[in-house]
C-alpha positions in Angstrom: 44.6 -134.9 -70.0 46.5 -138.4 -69.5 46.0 -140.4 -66.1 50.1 -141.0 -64.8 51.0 -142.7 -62.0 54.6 -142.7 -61.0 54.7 -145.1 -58.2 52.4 -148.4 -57.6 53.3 -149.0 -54.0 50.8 -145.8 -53.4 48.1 -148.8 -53.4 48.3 -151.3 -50.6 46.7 -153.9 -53.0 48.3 -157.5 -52.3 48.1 -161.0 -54.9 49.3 -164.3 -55.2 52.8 -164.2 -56.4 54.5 -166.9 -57.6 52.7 -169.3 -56.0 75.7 -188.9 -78.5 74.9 -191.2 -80.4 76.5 -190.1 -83.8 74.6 -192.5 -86.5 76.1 -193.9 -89.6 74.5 -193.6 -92.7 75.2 -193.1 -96.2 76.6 -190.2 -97.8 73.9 -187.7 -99.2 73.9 -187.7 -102.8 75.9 -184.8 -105.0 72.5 -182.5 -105.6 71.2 -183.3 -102.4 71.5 -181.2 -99.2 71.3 -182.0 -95.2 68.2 -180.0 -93.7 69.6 -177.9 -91.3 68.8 -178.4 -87.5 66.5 -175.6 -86.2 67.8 -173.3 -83.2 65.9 -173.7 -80.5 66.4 -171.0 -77.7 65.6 -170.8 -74.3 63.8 -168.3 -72.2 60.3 -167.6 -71.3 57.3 -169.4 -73.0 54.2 -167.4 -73.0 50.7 -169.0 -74.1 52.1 -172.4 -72.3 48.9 -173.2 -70.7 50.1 -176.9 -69.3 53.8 -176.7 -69.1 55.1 -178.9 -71.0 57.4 -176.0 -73.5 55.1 -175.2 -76.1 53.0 -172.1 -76.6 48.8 -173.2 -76.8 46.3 -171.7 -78.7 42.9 -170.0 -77.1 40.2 -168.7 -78.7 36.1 -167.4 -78.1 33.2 -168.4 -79.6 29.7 -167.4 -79.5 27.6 -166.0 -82.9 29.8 -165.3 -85.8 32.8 -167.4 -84.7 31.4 -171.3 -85.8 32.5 -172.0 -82.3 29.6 -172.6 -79.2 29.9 -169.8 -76.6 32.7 -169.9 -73.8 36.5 -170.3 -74.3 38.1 -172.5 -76.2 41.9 -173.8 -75.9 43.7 -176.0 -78.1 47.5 -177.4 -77.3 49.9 -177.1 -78.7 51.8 -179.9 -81.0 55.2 -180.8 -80.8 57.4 -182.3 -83.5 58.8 -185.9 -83.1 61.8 -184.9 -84.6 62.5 -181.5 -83.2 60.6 -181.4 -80.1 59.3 -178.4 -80.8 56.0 -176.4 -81.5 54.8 -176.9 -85.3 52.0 -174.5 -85.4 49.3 -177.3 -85.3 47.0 -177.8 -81.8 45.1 -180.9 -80.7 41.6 -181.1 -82.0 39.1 -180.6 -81.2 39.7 -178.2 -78.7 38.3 -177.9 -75.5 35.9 -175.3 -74.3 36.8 -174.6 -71.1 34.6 -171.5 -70.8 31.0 -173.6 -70.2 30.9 -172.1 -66.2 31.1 -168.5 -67.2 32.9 -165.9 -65.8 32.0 -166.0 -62.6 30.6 -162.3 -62.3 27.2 -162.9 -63.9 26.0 -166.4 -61.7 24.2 -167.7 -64.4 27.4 -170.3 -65.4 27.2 -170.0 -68.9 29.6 -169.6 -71.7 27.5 -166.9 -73.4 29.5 -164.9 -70.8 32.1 -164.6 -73.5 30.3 -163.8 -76.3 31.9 -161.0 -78.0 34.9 -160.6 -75.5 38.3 -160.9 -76.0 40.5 -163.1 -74.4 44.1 -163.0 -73.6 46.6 -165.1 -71.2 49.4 -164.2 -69.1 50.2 -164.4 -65.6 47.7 -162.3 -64.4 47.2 -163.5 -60.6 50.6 -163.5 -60.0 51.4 -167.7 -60.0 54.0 -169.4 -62.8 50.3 -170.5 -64.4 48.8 -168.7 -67.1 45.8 -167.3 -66.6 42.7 -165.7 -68.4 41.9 -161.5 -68.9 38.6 -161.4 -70.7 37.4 -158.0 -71.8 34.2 -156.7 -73.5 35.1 -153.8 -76.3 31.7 -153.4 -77.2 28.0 -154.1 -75.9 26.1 -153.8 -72.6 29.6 -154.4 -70.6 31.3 -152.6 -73.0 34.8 -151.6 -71.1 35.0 -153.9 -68.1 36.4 -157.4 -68.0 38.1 -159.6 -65.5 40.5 -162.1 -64.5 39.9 -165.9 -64.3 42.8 -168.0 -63.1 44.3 -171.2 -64.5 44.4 -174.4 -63.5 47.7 -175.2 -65.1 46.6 -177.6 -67.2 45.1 -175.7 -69.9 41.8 -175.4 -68.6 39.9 -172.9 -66.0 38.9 -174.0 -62.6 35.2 -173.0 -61.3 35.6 -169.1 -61.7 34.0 -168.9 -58.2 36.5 -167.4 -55.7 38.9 -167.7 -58.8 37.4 -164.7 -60.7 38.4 -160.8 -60.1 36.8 -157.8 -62.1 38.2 -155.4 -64.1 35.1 -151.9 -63.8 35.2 -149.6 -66.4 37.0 -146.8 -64.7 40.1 -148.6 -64.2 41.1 -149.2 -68.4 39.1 -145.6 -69.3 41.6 -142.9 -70.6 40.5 -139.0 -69.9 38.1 -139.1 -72.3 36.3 -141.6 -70.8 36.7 -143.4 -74.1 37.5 -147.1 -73.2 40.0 -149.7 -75.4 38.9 -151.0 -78.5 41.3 -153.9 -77.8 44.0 -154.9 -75.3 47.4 -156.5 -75.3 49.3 -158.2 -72.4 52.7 -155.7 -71.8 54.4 -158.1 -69.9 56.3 -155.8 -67.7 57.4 -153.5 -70.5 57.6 -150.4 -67.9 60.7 -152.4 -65.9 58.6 -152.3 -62.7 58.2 -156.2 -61.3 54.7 -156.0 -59.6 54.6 -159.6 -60.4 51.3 -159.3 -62.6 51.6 -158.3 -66.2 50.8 -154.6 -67.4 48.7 -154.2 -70.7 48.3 -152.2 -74.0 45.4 -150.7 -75.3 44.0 -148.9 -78.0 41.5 -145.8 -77.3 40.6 -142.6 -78.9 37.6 -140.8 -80.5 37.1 -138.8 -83.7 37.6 -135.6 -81.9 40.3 -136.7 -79.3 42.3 -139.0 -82.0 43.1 -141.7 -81.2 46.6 -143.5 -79.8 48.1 -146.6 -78.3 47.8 -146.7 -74.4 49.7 -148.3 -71.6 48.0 -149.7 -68.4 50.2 -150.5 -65.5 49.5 -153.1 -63.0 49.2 -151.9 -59.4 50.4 -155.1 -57.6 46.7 -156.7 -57.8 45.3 -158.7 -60.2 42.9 -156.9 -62.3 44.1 -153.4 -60.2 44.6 -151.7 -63.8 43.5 -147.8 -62.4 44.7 -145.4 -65.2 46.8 -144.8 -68.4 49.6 -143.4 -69.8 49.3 -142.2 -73.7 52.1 -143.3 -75.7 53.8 -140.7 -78.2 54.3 -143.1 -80.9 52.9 -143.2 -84.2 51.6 -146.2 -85.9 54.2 -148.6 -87.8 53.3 -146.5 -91.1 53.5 -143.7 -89.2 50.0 -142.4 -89.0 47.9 -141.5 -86.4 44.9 -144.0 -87.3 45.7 -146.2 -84.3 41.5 -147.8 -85.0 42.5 -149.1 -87.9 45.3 -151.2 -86.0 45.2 -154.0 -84.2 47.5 -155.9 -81.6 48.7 -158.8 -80.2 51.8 -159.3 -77.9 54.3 -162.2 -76.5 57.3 -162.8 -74.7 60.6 -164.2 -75.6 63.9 -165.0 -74.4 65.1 -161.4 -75.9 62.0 -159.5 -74.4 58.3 -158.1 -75.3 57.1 -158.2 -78.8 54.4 -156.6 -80.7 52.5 -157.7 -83.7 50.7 -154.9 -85.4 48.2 -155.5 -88.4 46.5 -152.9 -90.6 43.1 -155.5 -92.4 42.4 -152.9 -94.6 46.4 -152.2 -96.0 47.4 -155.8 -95.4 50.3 -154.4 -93.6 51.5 -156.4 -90.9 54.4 -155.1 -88.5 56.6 -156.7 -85.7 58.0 -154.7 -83.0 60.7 -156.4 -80.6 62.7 -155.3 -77.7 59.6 -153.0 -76.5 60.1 -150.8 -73.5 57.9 -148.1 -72.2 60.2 -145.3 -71.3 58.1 -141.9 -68.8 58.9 -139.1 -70.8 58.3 -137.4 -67.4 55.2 -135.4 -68.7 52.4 -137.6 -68.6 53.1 -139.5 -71.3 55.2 -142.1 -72.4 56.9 -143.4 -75.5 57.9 -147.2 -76.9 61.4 -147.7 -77.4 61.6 -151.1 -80.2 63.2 -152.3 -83.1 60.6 -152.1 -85.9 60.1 -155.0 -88.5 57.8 -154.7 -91.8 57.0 -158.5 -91.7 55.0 -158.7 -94.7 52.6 -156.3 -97.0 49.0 -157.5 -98.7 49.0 -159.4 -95.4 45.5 -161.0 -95.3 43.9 -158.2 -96.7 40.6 -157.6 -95.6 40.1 -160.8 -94.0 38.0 -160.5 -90.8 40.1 -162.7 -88.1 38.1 -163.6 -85.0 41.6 -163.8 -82.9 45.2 -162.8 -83.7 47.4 -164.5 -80.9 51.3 -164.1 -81.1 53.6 -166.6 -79.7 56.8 -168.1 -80.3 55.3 -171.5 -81.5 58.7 -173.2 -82.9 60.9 -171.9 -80.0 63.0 -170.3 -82.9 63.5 -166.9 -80.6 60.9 -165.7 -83.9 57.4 -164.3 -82.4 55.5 -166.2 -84.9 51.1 -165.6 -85.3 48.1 -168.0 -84.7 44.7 -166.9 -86.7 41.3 -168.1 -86.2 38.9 -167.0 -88.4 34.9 -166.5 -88.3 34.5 -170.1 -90.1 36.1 -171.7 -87.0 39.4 -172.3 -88.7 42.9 -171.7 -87.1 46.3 -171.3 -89.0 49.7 -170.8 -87.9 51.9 -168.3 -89.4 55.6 -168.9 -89.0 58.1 -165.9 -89.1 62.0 -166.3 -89.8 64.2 -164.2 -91.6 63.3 -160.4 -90.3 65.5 -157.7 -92.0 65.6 -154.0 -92.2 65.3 -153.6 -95.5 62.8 -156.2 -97.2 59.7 -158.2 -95.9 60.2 -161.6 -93.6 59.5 -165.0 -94.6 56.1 -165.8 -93.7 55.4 -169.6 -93.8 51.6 -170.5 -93.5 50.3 -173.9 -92.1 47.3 -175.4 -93.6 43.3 -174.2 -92.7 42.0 -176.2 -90.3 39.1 -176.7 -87.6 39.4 -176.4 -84.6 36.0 -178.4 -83.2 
């Protein structure tokens, strides 16, 4: 049995809402050729923690990641030439986690260890903020909201922090998400705050990709409609999946990466349409981005962003060893793989 909700204004929940010079030079020789000028669109920029028009990077460490506990964010570069993102971040980054998360008290970034964290607008405001969640251990299922300070750091999480309990991301099962994905507002319902996507299931139930609509409060995520679709290959293994999501000027995107295929998948233009039944289904224009794709490489965080303003949802990774790489994306077609352009391995701290 799926949890459906047709209508959000049923809760009386309130939040925050948004609070030429032509130069002369010499001719180019015969074999040579003029580099051509990259497009740069316009439109939103998600994972701009400061505002100044390039996406950041934010990551969690803790044991395994090479990275002391809390959160870590890293800005974005931009080119002198272009003026846009290049894929590389200020280093070292910043841990902006070392208060905690504001529901324990003890002010410690071992709150994070072993959560995910993912940004978005999530009180309401033009500033990005924080949604940590716990997929596994004692808090297994809950999480919470921290907001941002703008700048690309957290203020004091006290009286800036709002839980997410268990109930509220659960599906019928009572199974909770392996993962989650910021949905932007994917549903066409403006509540202000960003819905999500999840992944949830068990061996007996199966498992499927999820949506969780926002109920006009920040961290007010109270049930979930299953989505029909299959996975990218057109499976039902959903676990084997894993997801990360941005925003451009031509709407919600979706990376989706198989580690043990090395299949990695780009859906854009994602709406979630009711099928009226208790269920819903993702309408999208499907991409195979590349195959062999980092095969069985364990990645500490996948983040999606468009990091050269290109209109292109490109990919951050950060592995276990406390590297980061940025994975550029141009040239999707509906018929071969993309153009995958990797940056060099390097540290972030």
């Amino acid at each position: 049995m799926t949890k459906s909700f047709t209508s959000r204004s049923l809760l009386a929940w309130t939040a925050p809402v948004a609070l030429a010079l032509t130069a002369l030079a010499p001719a180019l020789p015969a074999q040579a050729a003029a580099k051509p000028t990259p497009t740069v669109t316009t439109g939103p920029v998600d994972k701009d923690l400061n505002g100044d028009g390039v996406a950041d990077l934010v990551t969690v460490g803790g044991p395994g990641t090479r990275l002391a506990s809390g959160v870590w964010s890293a800005l974005g570069l931009k080119s002198r030439k272009t003026g846009v993102g290049t894929g590389k971040v200020q280093t070292p980054a910043t841990n902006i986690g070392l208060l905690g998360n504001g529901a324990t008290g003890d002010e410690s970034g071992a709150d994070f260890d072993g959560a995910q964290v993912i940004t978005g607008r999530f009180t309401g405001t033009e500033r990005q903020d924080f949604l940590y969640y716990y997929p596994t251990g004692n808090s297994a299922g809950t999480g919470g909201v921290l907001r941002g300070a703008g700048d690309g750091t957290m203020p004091s999480p006290y009286n800036n922090q709002v839980s997410i309990p268990y109930e509220f991301l659960a599906d019928a099962n009572g199974n909770s998400p392996l993962q989650l994905a910021n949905a932007f507002q994917a549903d066409g319902v403006d509540t202000s705050i960003p819905d999500l996507f999840g992944i949830a299931g068990d061996a007996t139930n199966g498992y499927r990709l999820g949506y969780h609509p926002n109920f006009h409060a920040a961290g007010l995520y109270f049930g979930v409609t299953d989505l029909t679709n299959p996975t990218p290959t057109g499976a039902a293994d959903w676990q084997n999946w894993t997801i990360a999501s941005t925003e451009t000027a031509s709407g919600v995107a979706l990376f989706l990466r198989n580690a043990g295929t090395g299949h990695l998948y780009l859906w854009t233009g994602v709406t979630m349409v009711d099928n009226g039944d208790g269920t819903g289904t993702l309408t999208h224009t499907q991409y195979r981005v590349a195959t062999n794709w980092n095969t069985g490489v364990a990645i500490s965080t996948l983040q999606a962003a468009d990091i050269n303003a290109d209109g292109t949802p490109d990919l951050w990774t950060v592995l276990p060893n406390g590297t980061y790489r940025a994975y550029l994306i141009s040239g999707l077609s509906s018929t071969g793989t993309a153009t995958v352009t990797a940056t060099r391995a390097r540290r972030l701290a």
